[in-house]
N, C-alpha and C positions, 0 to 999 in steps of 0.2 A: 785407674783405681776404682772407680764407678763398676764398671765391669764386673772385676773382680767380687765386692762384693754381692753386688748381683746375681753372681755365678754359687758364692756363700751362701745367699738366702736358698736358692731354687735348687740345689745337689744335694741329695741327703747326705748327713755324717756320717755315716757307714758306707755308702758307697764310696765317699768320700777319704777315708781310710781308711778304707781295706782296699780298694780298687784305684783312685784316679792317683793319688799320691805313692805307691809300690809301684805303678806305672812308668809316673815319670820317672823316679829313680831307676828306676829298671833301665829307660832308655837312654837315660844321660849315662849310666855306668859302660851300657853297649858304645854306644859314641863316642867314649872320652877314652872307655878303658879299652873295649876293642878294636876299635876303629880306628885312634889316634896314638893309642901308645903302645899295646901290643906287647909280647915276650919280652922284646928284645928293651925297649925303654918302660917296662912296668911303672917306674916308679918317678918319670920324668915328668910330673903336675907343669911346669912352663912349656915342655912343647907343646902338652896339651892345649895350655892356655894360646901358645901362639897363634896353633890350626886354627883353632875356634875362632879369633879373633880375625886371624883373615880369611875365613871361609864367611863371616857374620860384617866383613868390615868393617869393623867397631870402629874404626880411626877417621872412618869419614861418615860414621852416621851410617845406621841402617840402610842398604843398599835394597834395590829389587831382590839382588839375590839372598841376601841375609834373613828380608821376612821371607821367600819361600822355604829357606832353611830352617825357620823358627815355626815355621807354619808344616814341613813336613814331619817336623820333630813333635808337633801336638797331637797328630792324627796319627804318627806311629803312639803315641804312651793314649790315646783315647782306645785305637783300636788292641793297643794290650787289656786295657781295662773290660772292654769288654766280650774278650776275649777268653780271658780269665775263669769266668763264671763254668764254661763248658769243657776246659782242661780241668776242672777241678772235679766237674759229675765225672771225668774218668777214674781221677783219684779216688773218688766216694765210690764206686766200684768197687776200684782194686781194694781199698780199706775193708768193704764190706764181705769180699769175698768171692763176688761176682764177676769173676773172670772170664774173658771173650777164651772161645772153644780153640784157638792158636795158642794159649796159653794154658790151655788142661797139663797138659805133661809138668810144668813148672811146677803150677798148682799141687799136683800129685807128689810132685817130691816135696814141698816148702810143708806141706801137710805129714805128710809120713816123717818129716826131721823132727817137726814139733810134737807131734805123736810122738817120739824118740825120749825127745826132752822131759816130755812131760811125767810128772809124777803128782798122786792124790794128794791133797795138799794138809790130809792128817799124816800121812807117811810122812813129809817136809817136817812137820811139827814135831813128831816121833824122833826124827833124826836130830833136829835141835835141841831137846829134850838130850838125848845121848852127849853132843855134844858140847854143851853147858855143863853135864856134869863130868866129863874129862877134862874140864878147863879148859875148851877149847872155847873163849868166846867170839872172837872174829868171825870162826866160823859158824858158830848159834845163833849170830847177830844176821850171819848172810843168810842161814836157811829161813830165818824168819822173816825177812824183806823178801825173799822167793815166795814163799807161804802167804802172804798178803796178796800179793798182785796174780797167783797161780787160781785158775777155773777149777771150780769142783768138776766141772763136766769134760769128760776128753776132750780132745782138739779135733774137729772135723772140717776145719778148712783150711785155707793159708795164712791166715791174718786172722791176731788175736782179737779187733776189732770184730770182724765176721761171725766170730765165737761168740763173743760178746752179745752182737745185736739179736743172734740165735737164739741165747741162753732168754734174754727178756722177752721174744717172741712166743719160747715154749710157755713160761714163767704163767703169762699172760694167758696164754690160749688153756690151759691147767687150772688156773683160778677163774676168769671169768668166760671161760667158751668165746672169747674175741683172738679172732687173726687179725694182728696190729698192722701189717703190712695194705690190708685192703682198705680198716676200719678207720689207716690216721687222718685223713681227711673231714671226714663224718667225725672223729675226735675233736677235733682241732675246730670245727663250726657249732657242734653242740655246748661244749664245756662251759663252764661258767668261765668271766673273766679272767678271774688269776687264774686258773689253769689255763684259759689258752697264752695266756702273756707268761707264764711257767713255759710251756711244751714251743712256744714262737723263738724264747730268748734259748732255750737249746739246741732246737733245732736251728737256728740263724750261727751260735756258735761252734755247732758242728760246720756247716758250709762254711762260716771262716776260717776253720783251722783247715781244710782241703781246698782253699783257696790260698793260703799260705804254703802249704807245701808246693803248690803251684810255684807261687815265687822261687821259693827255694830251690826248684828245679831251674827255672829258668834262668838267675845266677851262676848257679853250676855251669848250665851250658853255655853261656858268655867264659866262663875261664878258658874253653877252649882257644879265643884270641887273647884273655888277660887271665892270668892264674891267680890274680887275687880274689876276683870274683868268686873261680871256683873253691877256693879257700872258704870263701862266708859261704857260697851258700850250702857246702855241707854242713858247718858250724849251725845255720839257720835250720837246713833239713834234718838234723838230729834233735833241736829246738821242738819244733812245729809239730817232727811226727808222735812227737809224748803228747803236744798238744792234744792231738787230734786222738789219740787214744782218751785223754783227761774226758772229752769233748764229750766221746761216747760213750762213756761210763757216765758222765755229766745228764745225756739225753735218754740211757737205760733209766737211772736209777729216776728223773722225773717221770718220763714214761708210765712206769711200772707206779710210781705214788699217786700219777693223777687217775690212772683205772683204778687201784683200790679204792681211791678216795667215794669214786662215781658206784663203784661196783656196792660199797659199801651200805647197810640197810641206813635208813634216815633214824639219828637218834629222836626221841621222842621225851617229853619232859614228864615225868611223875604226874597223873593226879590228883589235886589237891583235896587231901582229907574231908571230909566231909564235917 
């Protein structure tokens, strides 16, 4: 118990829950749900319990072989944990648009379909306009939830996030002559406090929602031996990937408020009349 908390004081709470604990779940579900119960007994919780129990010896007390069981079971959910961190810069890629050159051809068509899709998002409003006044409100209700979340600027990549991070980088580089992508470091050290604890807490919540889709992939892939898994983790990965769009709309629109803020001239207080 010592331990334990010891281990509480010296682990940060964020790595803490977003990393060491999605870990071990992650390995105890591979173990129990893959490895022990599989298609054919999905739903059989006492075999599981029985493998474990004589794979761990529970009946005579921790055996040699049950703590190296217990012991390889740590270092499999430590080594997911940090593991984690670098399947998710793939994710923050793919989200941003940044596609390895194996992947152009997709890129090119997932761009040209949303290209397709897309319409200006006064036309959207126009159209709801029409359709409000034919009595069609479901559909007035639907173009205007489209018209909310739709870019004024065409689609020029594959992923609406990409679009996204682009649109605030032109935004930026049009108002104050700064390229965000070289400048955010140099941002991030100069700012006054709350801005950099503003631009930290968004950018730390972007890296945790593409470290959740992580997860969510990696359940998925465990249903190949248990189909529950793969169950939740689309359930999850439909979750996480709004997240992670929320994320970076969350890290555009601070972004974009803490350079006006900086860009902005210093107010200056009146004169007092003489």
């Amino acid at each position: 118990m010592g331990l334990l908390l010891e281990l509480q004081k010296r682990i940060p709470s964020g790595w803490l829950l977003r990393r060491l604990l999605p870990a071990v779940l992650f390995v105890v579900v591979a173990v129990v749900g893959g490895g022990q119960l599989g298609w054919a007994h999905w739903s059989d919780l006492g075999l599981a319990r029985r493998r474990i129990a004589d794979a761990l010896r529970l009946g005579e007390g921790f055996t040699s072989s049950g703590v190296a069981m217990l012991v390889l079971l740590a270092v499999a959910a430590a080594g997911a944990a940090l593991a984690v961190p670098f399947a998710a810069s793939a994710v923050s890629a793919l989200a941003c648009g940044a596609w390895p050159w194996w992947l152009s051809a997709l890129a090119r068509r997932l761009t040209a379909l949303r290209l397709g899709r897309w319409s200006p998002p006064d036309e959207i409003a126009r159209e709801a306009v029409r359709a409000r006044a034919a009595g069609r409100e479901t559909l007035a209700a639907r173009l205007d939830a489209r018209r909310a979340r739709t870019s004024s600027f065409e689609p020029a990549g594959p992923t609406w996030s990409g679009d996204r991070l682009r649109t605030t980088e032109r935004r930026i580089r049009e108002t104050s002559d700064m390229d965000i992508a070289e400048a955010w470091t140099r941002l991030v050290l100069t700012a006054p406090d709350s801005f950099r604890d503003a631009l930290t807490a968004a950018r730390d919540a972007y890296d945790g929602a593409c470290e959740a889709v992580v997860w969510s992939i990696a359940f998925t892939v465990v249903g190949a031996w248990w189909w529950p898994s793969a169950f939740v983790g689309v359930l999850l990965g439909l979750a996480f990937w709004r997240s992670l769009r929320q994320a970076v709309e969350a890290l555009c629109h601070t972004t974009e408020a803490v350079v006006d803020l900086l860009s902005a001239p210093p107010v200056t207080s009146p004169a007092p009349s003489p």
